[in-house]
C-alpha positions as CSV (number, residue, x, y, z in Angstrom):
1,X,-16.0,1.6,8.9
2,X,-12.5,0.1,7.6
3,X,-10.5,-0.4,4.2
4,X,-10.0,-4.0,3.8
5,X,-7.0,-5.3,1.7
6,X,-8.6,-8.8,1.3
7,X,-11.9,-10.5,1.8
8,X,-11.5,-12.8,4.6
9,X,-11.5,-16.9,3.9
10,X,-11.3,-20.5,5.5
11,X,-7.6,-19.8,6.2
12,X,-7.0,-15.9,6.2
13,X,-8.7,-13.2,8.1
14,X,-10.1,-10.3,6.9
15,X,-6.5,-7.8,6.9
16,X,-7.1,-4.3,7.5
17,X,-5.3,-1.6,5.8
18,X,-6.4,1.1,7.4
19,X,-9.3,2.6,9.9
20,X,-10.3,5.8,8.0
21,X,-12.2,7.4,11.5
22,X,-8.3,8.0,12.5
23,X,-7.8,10.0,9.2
24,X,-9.6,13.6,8.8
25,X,-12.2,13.6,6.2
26,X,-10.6,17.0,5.2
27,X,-7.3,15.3,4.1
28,X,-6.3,13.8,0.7
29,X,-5.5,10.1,1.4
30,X,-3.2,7.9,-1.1
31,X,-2.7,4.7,-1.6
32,X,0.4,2.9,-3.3
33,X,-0.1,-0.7,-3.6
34,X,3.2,-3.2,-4.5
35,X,2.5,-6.3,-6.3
36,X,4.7,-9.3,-6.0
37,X,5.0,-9.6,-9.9
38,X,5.1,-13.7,-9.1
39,X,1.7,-14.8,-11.1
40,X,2.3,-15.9,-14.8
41,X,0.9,-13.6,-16.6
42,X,3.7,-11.0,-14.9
43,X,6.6,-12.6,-16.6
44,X,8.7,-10.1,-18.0
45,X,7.5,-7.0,-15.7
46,X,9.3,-5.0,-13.9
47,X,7.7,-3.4,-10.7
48,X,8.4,0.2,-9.1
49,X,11.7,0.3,-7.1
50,X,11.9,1.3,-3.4
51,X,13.9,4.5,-4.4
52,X,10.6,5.0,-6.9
53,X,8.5,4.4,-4.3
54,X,10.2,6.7,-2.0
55,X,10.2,9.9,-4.3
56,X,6.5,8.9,-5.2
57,X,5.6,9.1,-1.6
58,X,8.0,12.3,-1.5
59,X,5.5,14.0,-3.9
60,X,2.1,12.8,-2.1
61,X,2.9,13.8,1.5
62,X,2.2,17.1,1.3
63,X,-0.9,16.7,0.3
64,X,-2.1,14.3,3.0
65,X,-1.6,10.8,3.9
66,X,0.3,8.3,2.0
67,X,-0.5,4.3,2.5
68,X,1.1,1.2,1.1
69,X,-0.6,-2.0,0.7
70,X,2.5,-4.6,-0.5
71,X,2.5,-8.3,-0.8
72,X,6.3,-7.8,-0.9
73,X,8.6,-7.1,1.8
74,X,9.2,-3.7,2.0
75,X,12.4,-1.9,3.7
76,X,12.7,0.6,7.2
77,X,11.6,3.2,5.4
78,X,8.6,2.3,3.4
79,X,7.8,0.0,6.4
80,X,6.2,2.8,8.3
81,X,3.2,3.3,5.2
């Protein structure tokens, strides 16, 4: 079984996010997801920073595996969720 960001289409395969068979069942898993904030309706947001991010992912480490799912580019760092 796998954890599928998108559906796949005409143009776009199906993107995995992750296989959870690699990840124990006895673990806590997390998952941030980053938006681009680009679509009308998000005029006027403001999204999380990467430092917010980083002390976010800080907090959930301990407690198991920490994921990102981003549409935006993300730096070295948060690269390697």
């Amino acid at each position: 079984m796998t954890i599928l960001i998108t559906p796949p289409t005409a143009s776009a395969p199906q993107r995995v996010l992750w296989d959870p068979r690699k990840i124990s069942t006895l673990s806590m898993l997390s998952v941030i997801r980053l938006a681009k904030l680009k679509a009308h309706h998000d005029k006027g947001k403001i999204g999380l920073t990467n430092e917010v991010v980083k002390k976010i992912i800080l907090m959930l480490e301990p407690h198991g595996a920490v994921h990102i799912s981003s549409e935006r580019k993300l730096n070295n760092f948060l690269e390697q969720y």
